[in-house]
C-alpha positions in Angstrom: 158.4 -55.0 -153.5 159.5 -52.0 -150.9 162.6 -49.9 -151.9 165.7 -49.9 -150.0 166.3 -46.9 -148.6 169.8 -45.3 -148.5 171.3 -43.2 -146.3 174.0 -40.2 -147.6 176.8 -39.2 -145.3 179.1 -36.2 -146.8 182.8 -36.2 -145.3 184.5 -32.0 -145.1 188.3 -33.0 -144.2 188.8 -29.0 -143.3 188.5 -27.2 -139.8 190.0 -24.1 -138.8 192.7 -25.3 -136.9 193.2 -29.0 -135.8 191.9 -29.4 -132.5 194.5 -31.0 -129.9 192.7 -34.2 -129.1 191.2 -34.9 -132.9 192.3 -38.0 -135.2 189.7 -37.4 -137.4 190.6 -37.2 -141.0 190.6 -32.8 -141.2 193.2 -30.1 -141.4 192.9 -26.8 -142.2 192.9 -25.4 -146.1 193.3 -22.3 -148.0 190.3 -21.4 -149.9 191.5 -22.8 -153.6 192.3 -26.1 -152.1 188.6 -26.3 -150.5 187.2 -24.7 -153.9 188.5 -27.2 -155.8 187.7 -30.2 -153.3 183.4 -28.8 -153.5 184.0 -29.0 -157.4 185.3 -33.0 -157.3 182.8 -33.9 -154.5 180.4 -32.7 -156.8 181.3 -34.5 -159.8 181.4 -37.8 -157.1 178.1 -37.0 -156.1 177.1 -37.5 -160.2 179.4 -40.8 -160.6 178.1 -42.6 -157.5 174.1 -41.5 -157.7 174.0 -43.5 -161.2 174.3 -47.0 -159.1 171.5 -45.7 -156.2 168.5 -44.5 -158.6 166.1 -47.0 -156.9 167.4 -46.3 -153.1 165.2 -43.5 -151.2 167.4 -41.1 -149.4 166.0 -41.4 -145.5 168.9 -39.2 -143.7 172.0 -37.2 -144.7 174.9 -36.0 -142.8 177.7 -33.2 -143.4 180.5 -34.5 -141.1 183.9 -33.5 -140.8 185.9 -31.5 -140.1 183.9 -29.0 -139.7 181.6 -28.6 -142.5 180.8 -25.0 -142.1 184.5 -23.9 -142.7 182.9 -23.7 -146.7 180.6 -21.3 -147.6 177.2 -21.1 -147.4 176.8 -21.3 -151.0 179.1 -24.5 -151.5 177.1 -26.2 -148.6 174.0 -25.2 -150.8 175.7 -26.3 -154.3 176.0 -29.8 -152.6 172.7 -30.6 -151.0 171.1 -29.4 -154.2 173.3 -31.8 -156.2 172.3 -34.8 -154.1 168.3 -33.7 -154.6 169.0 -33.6 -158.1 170.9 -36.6 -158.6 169.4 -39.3 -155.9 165.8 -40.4 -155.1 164.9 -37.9 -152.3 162.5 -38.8 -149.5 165.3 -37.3 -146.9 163.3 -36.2 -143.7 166.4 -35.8 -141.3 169.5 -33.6 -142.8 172.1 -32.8 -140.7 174.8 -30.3 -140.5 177.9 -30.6 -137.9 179.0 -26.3 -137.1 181.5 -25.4 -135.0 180.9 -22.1 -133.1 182.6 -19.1 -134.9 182.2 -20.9 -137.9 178.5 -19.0 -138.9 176.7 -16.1 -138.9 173.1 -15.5 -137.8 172.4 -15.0 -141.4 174.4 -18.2 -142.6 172.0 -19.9 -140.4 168.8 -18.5 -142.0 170.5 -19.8 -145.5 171.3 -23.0 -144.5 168.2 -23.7 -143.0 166.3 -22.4 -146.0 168.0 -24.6 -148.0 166.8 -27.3 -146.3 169.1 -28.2 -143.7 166.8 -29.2 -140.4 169.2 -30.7 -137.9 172.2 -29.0 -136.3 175.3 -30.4 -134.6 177.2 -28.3 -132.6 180.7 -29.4 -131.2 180.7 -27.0 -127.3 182.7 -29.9 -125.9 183.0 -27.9 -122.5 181.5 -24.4 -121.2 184.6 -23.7 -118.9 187.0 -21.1 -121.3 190.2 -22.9 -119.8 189.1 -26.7 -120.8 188.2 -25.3 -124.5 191.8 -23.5 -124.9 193.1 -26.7 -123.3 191.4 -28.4 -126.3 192.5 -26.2 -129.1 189.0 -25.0 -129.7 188.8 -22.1 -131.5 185.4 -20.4 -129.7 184.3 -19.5 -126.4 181.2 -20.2 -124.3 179.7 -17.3 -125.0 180.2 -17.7 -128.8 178.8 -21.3 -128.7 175.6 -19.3 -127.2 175.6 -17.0 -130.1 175.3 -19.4 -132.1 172.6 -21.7 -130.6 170.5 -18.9 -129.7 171.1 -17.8 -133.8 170.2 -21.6 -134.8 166.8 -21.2 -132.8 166.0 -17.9 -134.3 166.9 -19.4 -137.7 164.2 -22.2 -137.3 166.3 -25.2 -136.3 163.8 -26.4 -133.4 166.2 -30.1 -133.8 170.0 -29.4 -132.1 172.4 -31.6 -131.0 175.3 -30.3 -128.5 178.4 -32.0 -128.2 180.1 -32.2 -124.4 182.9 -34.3 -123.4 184.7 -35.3 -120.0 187.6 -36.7 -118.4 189.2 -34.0 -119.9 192.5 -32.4 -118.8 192.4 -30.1 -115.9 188.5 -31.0 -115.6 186.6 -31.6 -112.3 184.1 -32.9 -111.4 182.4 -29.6 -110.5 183.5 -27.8 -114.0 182.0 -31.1 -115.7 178.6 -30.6 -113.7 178.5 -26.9 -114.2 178.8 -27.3 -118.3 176.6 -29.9 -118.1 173.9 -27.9 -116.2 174.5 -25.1 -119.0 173.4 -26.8 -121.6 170.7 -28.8 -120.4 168.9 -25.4 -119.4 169.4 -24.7 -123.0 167.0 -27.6 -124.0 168.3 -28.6 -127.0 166.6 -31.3 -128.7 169.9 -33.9 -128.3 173.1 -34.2 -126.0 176.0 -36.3 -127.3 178.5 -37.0 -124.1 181.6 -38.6 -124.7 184.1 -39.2 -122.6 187.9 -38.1 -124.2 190.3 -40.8 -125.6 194.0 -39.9 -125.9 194.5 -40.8 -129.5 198.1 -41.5 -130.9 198.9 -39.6 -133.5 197.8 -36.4 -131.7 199.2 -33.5 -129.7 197.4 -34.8 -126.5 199.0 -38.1 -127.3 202.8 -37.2 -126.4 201.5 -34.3 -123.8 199.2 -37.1 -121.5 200.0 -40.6 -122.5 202.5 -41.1 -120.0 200.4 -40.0 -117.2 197.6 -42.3 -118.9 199.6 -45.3 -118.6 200.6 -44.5 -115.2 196.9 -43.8 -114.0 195.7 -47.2 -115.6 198.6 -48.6 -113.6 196.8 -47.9 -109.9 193.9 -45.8 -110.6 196.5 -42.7 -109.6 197.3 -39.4 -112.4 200.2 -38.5 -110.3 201.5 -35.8 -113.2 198.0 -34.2 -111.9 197.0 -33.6 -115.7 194.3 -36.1 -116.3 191.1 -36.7 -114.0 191.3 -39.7 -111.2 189.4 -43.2 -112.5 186.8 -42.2 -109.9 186.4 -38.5 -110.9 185.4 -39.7 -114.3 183.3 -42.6 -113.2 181.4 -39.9 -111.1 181.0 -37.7 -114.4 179.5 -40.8 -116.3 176.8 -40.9 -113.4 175.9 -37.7 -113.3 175.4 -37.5 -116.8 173.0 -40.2 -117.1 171.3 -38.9 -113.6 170.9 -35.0 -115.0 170.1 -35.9 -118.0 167.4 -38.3 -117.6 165.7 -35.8 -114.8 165.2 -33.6 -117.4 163.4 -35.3 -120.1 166.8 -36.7 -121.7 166.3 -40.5 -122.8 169.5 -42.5 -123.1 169.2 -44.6 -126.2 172.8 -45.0 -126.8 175.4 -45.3 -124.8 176.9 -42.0 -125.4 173.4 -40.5 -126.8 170.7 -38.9 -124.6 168.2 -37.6 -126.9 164.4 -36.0 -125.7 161.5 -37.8 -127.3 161.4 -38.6 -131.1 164.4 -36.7 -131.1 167.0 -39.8 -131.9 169.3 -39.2 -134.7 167.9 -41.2 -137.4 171.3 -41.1 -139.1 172.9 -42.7 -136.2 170.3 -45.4 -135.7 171.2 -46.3 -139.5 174.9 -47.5 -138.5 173.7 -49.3 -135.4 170.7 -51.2 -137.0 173.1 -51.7 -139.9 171.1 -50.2 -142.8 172.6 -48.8 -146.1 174.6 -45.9 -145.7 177.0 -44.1 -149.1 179.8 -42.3 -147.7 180.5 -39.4 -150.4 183.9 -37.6 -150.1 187.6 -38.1 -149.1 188.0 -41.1 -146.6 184.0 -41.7 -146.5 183.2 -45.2 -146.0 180.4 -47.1 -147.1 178.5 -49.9 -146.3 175.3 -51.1 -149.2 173.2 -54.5 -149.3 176.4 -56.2 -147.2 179.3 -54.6 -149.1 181.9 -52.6 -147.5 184.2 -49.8 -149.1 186.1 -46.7 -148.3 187.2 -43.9 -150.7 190.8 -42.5 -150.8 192.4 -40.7 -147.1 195.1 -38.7 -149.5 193.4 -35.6 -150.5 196.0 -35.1 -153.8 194.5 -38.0 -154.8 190.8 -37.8 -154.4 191.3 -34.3 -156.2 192.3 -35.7 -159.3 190.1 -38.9 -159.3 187.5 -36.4 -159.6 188.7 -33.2 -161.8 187.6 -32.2 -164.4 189.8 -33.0 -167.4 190.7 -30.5 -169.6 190.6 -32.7 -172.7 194.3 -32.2 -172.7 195.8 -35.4 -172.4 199.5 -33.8 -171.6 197.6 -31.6 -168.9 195.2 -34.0 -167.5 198.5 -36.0 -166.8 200.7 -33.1 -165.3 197.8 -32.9 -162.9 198.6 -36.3 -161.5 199.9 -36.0 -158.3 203.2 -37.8 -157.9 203.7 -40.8 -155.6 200.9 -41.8 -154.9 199.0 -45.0 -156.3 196.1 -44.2 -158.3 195.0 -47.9 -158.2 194.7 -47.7 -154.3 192.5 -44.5 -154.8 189.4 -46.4 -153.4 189.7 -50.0 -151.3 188.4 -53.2 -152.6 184.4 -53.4 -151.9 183.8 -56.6 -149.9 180.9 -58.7 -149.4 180.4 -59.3 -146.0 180.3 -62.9 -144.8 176.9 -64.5 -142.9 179.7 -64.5 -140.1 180.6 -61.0 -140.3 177.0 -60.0 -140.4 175.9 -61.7 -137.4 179.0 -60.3 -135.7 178.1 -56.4 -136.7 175.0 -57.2 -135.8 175.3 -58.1 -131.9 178.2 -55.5 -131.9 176.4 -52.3 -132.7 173.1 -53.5 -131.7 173.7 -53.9 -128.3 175.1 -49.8 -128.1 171.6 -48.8 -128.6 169.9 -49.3 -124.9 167.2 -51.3 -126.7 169.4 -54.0 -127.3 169.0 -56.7 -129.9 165.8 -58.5 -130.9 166.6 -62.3 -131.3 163.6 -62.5 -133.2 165.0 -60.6 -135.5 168.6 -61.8 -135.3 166.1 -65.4 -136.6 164.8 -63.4 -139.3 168.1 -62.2 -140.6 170.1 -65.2 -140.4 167.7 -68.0 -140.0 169.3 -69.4 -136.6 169.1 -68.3 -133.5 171.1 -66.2 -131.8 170.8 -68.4 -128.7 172.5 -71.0 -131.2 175.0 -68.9 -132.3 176.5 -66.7 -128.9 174.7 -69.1 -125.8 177.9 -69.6 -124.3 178.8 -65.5 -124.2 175.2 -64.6 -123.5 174.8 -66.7 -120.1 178.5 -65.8 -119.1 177.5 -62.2 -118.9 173.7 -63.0 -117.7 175.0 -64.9 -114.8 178.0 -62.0 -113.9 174.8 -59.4 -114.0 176.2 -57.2 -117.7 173.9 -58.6 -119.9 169.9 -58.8 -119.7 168.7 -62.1 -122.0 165.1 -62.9 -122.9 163.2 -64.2 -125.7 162.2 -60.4 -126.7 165.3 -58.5 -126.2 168.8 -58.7 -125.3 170.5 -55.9 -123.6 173.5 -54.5 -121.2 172.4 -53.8 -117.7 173.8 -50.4 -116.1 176.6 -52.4 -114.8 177.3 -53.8 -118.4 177.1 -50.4 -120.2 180.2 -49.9 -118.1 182.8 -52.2 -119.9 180.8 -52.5 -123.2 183.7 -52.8 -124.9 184.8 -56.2 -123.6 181.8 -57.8 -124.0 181.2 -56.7 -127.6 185.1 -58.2 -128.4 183.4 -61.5 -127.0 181.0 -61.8 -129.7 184.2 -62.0 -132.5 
């Protein structure tokens, strides 16, 4: 009988500064708060691999935050602890750096230790969008630093850009855009910027995003026009794709056998353990997610002094040790089905209904006819036997038609 592989993503809540359009579980930290958080991680890393002995470890990700705000030798404590501890067979380990975040020697070290895949966040290549975002680097150091990567041995990087951003044109957008791509990294991930409540961009350009979604208009001048941004999206995809760039998700253009296998993971819906603070999880159909309140996660997972009196003085106050991880939950054949269309159809290739037969023994024509001929007949969706898929003009307002399938 084959194994079941597992995947490992690794959460680092700590950045240098939050960014102005992040909702992402990070903040900055002094040094003994991050210390201490490496030594519980650890100690997670030994509690949870006791359940996964017989899972082969495909693909592991250092998210964040931004991972590289640790050390170089607390990044290499951690990846050594999960080969000791889990089955390893990992052939794809990536590591998401911010620029001004590494040296060129931290890159030799990390590499050496066996980190092959890089992530790093540019977002823009225009000095005024990046200050606009909070960013803490500059073009020039985000070149540093690729150029460092290359001459460290990472020949697999993935650049982050985004658009619609404030202040953005479409010329500035084009002119990052044709940066990087003469760069030739190995992967481009292009999102386009949502104004999250909750952050600093929310009160700055909500307003003038409600009033732009009202007639198409950003009359405070802050955010770019509905068709300025539509003509970003196309040029992405055209630029892109005339320079070896495949599209095979729809904010993920990546040059041949160059996919992140991580990614593909969440979007076929294979196993994935989420280790640190506010990780989720998701193994043979069960869901779970580990504790958002860093106190908390910090004394799940210190070390106990064998003090009783001390181990309890540790305990941070107010906060509800019972609630330190949510209830796993076995997802129902519903629930699966549903997950299934919704993050299949983001990769280009669509959904198999063969496979959708396999899985759930009925047919997906059975099961979503109704939805899948609505949007055949409107021209979103492409239906056959062999695949299902969004058509160009589908890709578009994805969102709506993945709701359809709940």
């Amino acid at each position: 009988m084959e194994k079941k592989s597992l995947s490992l993503y690794i959460h680092i809540p700590f950045c240098v500064q939050k960014c102005a359009y992040c909702d992402f579980l990070s903040a900055p930290a002094t040094e003994e708060v991050r210390s201490r958080y490496v030594e519980a991680l650890l100690r997670e890393i030994e509690q949870e691999a006791v359940f996964y002995r017989d899972y082969p470890v495909e693909t592991v990700f250092f998210g964040g935050g931004t991972p590289t705000v640790l050390n170089v030798s607390q990044l290499e404590k951690i990846l050594c602890k999960l080969k000791e501890n889990f089955s390893w067979d990992a052939k794809e380990i990536s590591l998401e750096c911010n620029p001004g975040t590494v040296t060129p020697e931290d890159l030799k070290r990390l590499h050496r230790a066996g980190f092959n895949r890089l992530s790093i966040g540019l977002q823009s290549a225009q000095e005024e969008e990046l200050k606009k975002l909070g960013r803490i680097h500059t073009y020039e150091t985000f070149l540093d630093v690729f150029w460092a990567a290359r001459e460290a041995g990472f020949d697999n990087i993935n650049v982050d850009l985004m658009s619609a951003l404030p202040g953005q044109t479409l010329e500035t957008y084009l002119d990052t855009l044709e940066k990087v791509q003469k760069l030739s990294p190995e992967h481009i991930s292009a999102y386009s910027l949502i104004i999250e409540e909750g952050t600093p961009f929310y009160d700055t350009y909500h307003q003038a995003d409600l009033q732009r979604d009202r007639d198409g208009v950003d009359r405070m001048g802050l955010l770019p026009s509905e068709e300025e941004e539509r003509a970003m999206y196309e040029a992405t995809k055209r630029i892109l794709a005339g320079h070896g760039y495949e599209r095979y998700e729809i904010s993920n253009y990546a040059k041949a056998g160059k996919e992140c296998r991580h990614n593909l993971v969440y979007w076929k819906r294979g196993n994935y353990l989420g280790l640190g603070l506010g990780a989720s999880s998701m193994v043979d159909e069960t869901r779970w997610k580990q504790t958002e309140h860093l106190e908390e996660y910090l004394y799940k997972y210190g070390e106990a002094t064998g003090n009783r009196k001390a181990d309890e003085d540790r305990r941070p106050e107010m906060i509800p040790l019972k609630k330190s991880q949510s209830e796993k939950f076995h997802l129902s054949k519903q629930e699966q089905m549903e997950e299934f269309m919704m993050l299949g159809l983001r990769m280009m290739s669509g959904v198999s209904p063969e496979e959708f037969k396999k899985n759930f023994s009925v047919s997906v024509f059975q099961m979503y006819g109704e939805v899948l001929e609505h949007y055949q007949k409107l021209g979103l969706l492409e239906v056959s036997d062999q695949r299902i898929r969004f058509t160009d003009a589908g890709i578009d307002v994805s969102n709506v038609i993945l709701a359809d399938f709940l």
